[in-house]
C-alpha positions as CSV (number, residue, x, y, z in Angstrom):
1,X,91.7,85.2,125.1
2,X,93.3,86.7,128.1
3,X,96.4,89.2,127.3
4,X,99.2,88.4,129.8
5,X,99.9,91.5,131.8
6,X,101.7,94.2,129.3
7,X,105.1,95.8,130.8
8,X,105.2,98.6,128.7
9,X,105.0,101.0,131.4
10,X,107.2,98.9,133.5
11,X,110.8,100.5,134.1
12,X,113.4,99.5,131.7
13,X,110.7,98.8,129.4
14,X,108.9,101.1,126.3
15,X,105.5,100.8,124.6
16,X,105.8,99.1,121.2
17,X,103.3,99.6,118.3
18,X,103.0,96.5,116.3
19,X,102.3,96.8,112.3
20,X,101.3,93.8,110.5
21,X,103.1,93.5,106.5
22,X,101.2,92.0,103.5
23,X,100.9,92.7,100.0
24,X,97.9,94.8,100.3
25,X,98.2,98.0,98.9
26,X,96.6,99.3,102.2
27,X,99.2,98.2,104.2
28,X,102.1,101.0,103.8
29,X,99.1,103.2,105.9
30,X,99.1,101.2,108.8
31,X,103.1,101.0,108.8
32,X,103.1,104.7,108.2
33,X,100.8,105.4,110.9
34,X,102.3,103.1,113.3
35,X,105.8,104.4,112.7
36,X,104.9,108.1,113.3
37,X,102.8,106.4,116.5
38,X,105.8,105.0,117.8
39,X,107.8,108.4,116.8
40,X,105.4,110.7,118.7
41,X,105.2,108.6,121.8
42,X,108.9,108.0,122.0
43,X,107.9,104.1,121.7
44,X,109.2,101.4,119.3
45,X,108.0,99.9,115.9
46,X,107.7,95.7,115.6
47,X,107.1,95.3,112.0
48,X,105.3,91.3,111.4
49,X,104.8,89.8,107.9
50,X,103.4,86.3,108.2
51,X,103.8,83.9,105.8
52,X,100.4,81.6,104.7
53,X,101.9,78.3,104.5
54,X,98.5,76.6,104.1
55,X,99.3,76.3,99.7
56,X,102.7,74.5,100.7
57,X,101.1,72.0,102.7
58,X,99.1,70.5,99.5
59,X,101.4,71.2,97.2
60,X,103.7,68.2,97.5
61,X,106.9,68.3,95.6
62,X,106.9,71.7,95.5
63,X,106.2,73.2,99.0
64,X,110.0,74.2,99.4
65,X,110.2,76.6,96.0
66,X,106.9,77.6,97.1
67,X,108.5,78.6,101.2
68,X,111.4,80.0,99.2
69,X,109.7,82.3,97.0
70,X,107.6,83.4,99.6
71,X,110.3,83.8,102.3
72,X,112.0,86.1,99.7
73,X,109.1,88.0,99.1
74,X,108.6,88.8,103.0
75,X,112.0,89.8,103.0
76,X,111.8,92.3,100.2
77,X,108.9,93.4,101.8
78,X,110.3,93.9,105.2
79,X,113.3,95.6,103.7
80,X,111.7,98.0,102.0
81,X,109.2,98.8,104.7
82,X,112.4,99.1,107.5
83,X,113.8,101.6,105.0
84,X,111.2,103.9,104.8
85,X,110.3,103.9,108.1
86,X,114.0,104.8,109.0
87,X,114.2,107.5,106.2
88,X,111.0,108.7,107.2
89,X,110.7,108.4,110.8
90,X,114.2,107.6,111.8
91,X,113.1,104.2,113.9
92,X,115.0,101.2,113.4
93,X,111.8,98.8,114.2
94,X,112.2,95.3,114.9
95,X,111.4,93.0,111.7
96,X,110.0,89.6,112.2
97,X,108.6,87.4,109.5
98,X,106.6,84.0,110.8
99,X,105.1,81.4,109.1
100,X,101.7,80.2,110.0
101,X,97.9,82.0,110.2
102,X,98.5,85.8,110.4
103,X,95.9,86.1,113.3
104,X,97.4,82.9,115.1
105,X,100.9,84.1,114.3
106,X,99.9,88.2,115.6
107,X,98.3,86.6,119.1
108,X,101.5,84.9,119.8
109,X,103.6,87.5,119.0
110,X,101.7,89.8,121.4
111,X,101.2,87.2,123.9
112,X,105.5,86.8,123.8
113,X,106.3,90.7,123.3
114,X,104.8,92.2,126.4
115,X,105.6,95.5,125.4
116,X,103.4,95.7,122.7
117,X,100.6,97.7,123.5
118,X,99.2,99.0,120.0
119,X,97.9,97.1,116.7
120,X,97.2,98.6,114.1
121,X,95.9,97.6,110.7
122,X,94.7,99.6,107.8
123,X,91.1,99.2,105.7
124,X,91.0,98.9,102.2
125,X,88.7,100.2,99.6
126,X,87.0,96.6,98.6
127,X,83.8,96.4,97.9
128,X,83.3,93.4,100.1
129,X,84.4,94.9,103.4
130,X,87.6,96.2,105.1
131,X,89.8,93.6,103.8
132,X,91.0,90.1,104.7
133,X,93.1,90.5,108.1
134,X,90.5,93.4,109.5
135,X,87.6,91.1,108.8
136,X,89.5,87.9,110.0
137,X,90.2,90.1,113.2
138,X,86.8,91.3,113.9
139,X,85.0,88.8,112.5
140,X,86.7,86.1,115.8
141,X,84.1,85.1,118.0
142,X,86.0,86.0,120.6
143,X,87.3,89.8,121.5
144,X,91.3,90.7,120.6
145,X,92.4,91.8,124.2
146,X,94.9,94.6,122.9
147,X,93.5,97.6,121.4
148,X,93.4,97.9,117.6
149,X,93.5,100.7,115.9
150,X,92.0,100.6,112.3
151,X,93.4,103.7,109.6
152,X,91.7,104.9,106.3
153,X,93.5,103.5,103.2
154,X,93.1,106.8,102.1
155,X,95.1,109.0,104.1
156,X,97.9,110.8,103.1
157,X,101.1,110.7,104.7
158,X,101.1,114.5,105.9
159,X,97.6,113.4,107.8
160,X,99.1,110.6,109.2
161,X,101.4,112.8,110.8
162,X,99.2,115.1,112.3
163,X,96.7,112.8,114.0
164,X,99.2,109.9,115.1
């Protein structure tokens, strides 16, 4: 995939670090480590949590409790993650919640936002690799064209904020 030209650096325009919600318990890293990104370089914070809507599709009759319950749950999830980072960091980052395949949904967010420069993602501790969106990322047959950055599940917050 070809990245349309970033304008991050353009005038009237600031770098913007984009952090991808889930329910993994790895996730609060890469949204801690992305917020104190964004606070160090003076940048901005988009936080994304897409929604899998591949159950509501075969599950007729119920797909709309199913989209409900599941746009709630982003929600909560947003919320919460928006609050700490603004206690925290004191950013106010942009929240967007899609619905669709997280990597489809995250390439056409970037390809739209041209000042996002940054991704970042966090491993987890599975035994079976790095977890679902790192592996779905790296595992493309075809290169991400905006640089990734990949944090420990296991760092503390007071690491986080020395090496972001």
């Amino acid at each position: 995939m070809l990245l349309s030209e970033r304008s991050s650096r353009k005038q009237g325009h600031s770098r913007k670090i984009l952090a991808v919600l889930d329910s993994s318990p790895e996730c609060g890293r890469a949204v801690a480590y992305a917020a104190a990104q964004a606070k160090s370089t003076h940048g901005g914070l988009v936080l994304l949590y897409v929604i899998d809507n591949s159950d509501f599709r075969q599950m007729f009759g119920v797909e709309h409790v199913m989209r409900a319950e599941a746009t709630e749950h982003a929600g909560a999830a947003m919320a919460a993650a928006a609050a700490l980072v603004k206690s925290r960091y004191a950013i106010r980052p942009e929240k967007i919640i899609r619905e669709g395949a997280a990597i489809e949904e995250i390439t056409a967010l970037v390809e739209e936002d041209r000042d996002i420069a940054l991704l970042v993602l966090a491993a987890g501790t599975y035994h079976d690799g790095p977890g679902p969106l790192v592996q779905a990322l790296v595992g493309r047959n075809k290169a991400f064209a905006l640089p990734v950055t990949v944090i420990p599940a296991n760092l503390s917050d007071a690491t986080i904020d020395e090496i972001a």
